[in-house]
C-alpha positions in Angstrom: 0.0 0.0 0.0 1.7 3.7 -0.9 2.1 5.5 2.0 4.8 8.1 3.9 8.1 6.9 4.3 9.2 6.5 7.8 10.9 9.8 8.9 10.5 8.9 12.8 12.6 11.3 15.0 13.6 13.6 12.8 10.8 15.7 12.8 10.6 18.9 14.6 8.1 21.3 16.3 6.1 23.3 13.7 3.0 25.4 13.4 1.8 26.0 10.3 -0.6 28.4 9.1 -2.4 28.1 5.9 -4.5 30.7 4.4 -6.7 29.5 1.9 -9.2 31.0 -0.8 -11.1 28.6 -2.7 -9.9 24.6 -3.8 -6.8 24.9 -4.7 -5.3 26.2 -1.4 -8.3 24.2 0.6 -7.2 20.5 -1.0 -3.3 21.6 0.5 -4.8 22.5 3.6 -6.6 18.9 3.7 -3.3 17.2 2.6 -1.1 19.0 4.8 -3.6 18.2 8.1 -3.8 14.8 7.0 -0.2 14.1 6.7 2.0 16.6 8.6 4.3 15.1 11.3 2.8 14.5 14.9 4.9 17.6 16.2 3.6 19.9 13.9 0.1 22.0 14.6 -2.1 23.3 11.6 -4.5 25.6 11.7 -5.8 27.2 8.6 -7.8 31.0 7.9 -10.1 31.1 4.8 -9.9 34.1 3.0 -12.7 36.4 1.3 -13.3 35.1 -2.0 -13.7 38.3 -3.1 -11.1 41.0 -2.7 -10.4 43.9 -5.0 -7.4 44.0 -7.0 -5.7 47.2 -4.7 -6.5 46.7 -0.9 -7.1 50.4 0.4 -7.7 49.0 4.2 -6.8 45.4 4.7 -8.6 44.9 8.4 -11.8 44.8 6.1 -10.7 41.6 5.1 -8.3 39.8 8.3 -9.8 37.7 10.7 -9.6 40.1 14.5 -7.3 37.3 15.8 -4.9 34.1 14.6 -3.2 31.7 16.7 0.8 32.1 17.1 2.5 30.3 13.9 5.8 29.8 12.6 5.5 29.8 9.0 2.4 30.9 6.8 1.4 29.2 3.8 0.2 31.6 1.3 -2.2 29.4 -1.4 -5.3 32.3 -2.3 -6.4 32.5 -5.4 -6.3 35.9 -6.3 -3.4 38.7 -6.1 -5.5 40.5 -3.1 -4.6 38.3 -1.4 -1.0 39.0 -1.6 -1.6 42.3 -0.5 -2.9 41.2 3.7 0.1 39.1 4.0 2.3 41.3 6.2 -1.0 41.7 8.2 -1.4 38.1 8.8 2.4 37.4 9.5 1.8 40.0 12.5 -1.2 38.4 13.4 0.2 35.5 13.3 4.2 36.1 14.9 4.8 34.1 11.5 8.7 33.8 10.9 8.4 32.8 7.3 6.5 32.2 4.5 5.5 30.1 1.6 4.0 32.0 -1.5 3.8 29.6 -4.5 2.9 30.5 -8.1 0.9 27.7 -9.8 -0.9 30.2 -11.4 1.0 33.3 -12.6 -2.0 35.7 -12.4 -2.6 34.9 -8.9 0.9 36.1 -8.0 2.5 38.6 -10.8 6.3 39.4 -11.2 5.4 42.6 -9.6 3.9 41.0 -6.7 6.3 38.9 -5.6 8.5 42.0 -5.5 6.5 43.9 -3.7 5.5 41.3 -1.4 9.5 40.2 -1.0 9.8 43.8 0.0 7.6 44.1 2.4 8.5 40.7 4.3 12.2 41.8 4.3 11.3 44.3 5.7 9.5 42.8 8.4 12.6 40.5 9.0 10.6 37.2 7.3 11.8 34.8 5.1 10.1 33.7 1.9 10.0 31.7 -1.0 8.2 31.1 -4.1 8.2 28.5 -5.9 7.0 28.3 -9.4 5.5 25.6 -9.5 4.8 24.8 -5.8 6.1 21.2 -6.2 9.9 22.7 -6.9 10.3 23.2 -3.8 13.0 21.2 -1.9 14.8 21.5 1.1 17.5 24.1 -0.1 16.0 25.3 -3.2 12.9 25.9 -5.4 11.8 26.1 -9.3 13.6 24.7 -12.0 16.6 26.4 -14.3 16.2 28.9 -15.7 14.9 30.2 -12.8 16.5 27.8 -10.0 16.6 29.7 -6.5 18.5 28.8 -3.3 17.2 29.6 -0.2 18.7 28.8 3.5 15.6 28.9 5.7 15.4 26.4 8.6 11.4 26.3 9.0 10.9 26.2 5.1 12.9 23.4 5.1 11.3 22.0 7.7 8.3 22.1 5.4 9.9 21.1 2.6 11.2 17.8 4.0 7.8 16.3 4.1 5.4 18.4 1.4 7.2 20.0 -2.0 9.1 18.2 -5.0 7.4 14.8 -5.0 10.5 11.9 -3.8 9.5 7.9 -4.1 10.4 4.9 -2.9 9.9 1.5 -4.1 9.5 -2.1 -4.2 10.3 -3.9 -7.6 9.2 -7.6 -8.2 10.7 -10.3 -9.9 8.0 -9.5 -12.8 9.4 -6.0 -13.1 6.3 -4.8 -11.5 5.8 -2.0 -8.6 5.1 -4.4 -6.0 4.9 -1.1 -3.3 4.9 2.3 -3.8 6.2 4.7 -0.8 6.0 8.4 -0.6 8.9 10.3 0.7 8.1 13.5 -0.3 4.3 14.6 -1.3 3.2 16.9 -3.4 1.4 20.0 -0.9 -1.9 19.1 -2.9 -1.4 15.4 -2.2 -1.1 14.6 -6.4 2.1 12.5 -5.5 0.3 9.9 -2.9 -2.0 9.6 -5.4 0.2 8.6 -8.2 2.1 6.2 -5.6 -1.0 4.3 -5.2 -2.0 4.5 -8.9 1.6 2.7 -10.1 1.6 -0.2 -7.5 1.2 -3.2 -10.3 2.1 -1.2 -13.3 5.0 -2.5 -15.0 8.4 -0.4 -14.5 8.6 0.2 -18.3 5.4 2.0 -18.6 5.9 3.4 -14.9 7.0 6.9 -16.0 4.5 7.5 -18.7 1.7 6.0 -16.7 2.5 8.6 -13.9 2.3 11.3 -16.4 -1.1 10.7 -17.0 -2.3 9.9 -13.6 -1.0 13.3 -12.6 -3.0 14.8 -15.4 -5.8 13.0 -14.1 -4.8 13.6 -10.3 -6.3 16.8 -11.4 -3.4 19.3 -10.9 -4.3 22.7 -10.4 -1.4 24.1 -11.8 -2.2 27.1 -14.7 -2.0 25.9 -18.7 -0.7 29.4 -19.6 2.7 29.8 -21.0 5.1 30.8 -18.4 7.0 33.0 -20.2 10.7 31.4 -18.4 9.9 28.1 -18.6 8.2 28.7 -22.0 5.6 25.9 -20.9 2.7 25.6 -19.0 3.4 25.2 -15.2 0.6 21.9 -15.3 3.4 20.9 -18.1 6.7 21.0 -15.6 4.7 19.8 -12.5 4.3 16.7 -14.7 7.4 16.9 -15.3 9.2 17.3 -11.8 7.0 14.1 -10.8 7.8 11.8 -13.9 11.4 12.5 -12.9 11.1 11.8 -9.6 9.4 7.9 -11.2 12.4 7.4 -13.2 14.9 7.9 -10.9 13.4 5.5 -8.6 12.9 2.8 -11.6 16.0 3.6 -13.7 18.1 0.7 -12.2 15.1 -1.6 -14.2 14.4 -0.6 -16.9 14.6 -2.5 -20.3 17.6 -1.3 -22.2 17.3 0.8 -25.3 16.8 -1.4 -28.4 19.8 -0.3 -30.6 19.0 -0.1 -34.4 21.9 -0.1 -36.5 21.0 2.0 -39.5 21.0 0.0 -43.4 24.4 0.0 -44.6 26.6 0.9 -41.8 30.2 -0.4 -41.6 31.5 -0.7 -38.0 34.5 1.0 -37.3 36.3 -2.1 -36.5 35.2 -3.9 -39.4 36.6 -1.4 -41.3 39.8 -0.9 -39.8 40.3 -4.9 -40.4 39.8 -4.4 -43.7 42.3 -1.4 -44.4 45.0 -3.4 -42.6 44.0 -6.5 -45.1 
């Protein structure tokens, strides 16, 4: 049966905050609930669904109180919700935050400047990673755009819920006898596909886990990211069919070589100009 990988003991004390804004950020906050360590605490604020472009006064829209938190995860769905961040970090005592971009109108360029800015400011950490499920312990999305960051509670985060990290279990059939998750995807799509490969045969593995993440759904945008020139649902499937492959590579079927009509080998040849 897929599952977590055992990380026993190496957990640490967290409380998380997630603000959500519609299903998107709500299935992460499910996930995250479901499957965060036994030391961690999550407690989650759901945002207005509807909050103008330009915030002119943000305690319209902030809940009057929020329990203490270490790190914030930022999943709304619209860039006013960018703009009550700082509010809710000082609500919160938040150290850090998360911001990811799996939709690039929910989170601008400009944003994440201005946002940056204003957490620096405020002494708080923060990342962004496009998509969310770049993120890894030390760094987040992919080149041409790869980011390192040296956060402690982030990575605390990130050790359990970001770029998707398997292990498992081949038969003597070549088959995924078991499927474990190291590392799951924030909205859960990598647990999924775990439990979707267990049977399939390790030469289809990859390509099967392609579509099952398609079908997961992911939430990721299908507009063209202008650095990655592709869609972000596009290197989400990506970052997880890697993640298959490197835990199947060891068994797969070698790559028929065809040897092309009328080719001399080398050495044949050079017998035959020393005849």
């Amino acid at each position: 049966m897929p599952g977590t990988a055992d990380v026993a003991g190496q957990s640490t004390v967290l409380s998380v905050l997630v603000v959500t804004q519609g299903q998107w950020g709500e299935r992460m906050a499910d996930n995250v609930e479901r499957f965060a360590p036994a030391t961690w605490t999550v407690q989650r604020w759901a945002a207005p669904r509807v909050i103008p472009p330009v915030v002119d006064d943000p305690d319209e829209y902030l809940p009057q109180k929020l329990a203490p938190a270490d790190l914030a995860l930022v999943v709304g769905e619209t860039a006013g919700v960018v703009q009550l961040v700082p509010d809710l970090v000082r609500l919160a005592g938040a150290r850090a935050v998360i911001a990811p971009i799996d939709r690039n109108e929910s989170l601008p360029p400009g944003l994440v400047r201005q946002l940056s800015a204003w957490l620096t400011a405020l002494d708080v950490a923060v990342v962004f990673p496009r998509p969310f499920c770049s993120l890894t312990t030390s760094t987040y999305n992919r080149p041409p755009v790869l980011v390192n960051y040296d956060n402690a509670l982030i990575r605390e985060f990130a050790t359990y819920f970001g770029r998707p990290r398997f292990r498992f279990t081949v038969d003597a059939e070549r088959r995924i006898a078991d499927a474990q998750v190291e590392v799951d995807s924030t909205c859960g799509c990598a647990r999924a596909v775990a439990a979707g490969l267990v049977g399939c045969p390790v030469d289809e593995a990859e390509f099967q886990a392609g579509m099952l993440h398609h079908h997961y759904p992911c939430l990721a945008g299908m507009n063209q990211d202008a650095d990655y020139r592709d869609t972000l649902m596009h290197v989400s499937g990506h970052l997880l069919q890697e993640a298959v492959k490197e835990q199947i590579k060891d068994h797969l079927a070698p790559t028929p070589y065809l040897r092309p009509q009328g080719r001399v080998d080398s050495q044949a040849s050079t017998s035959s100009e020393q005849e």
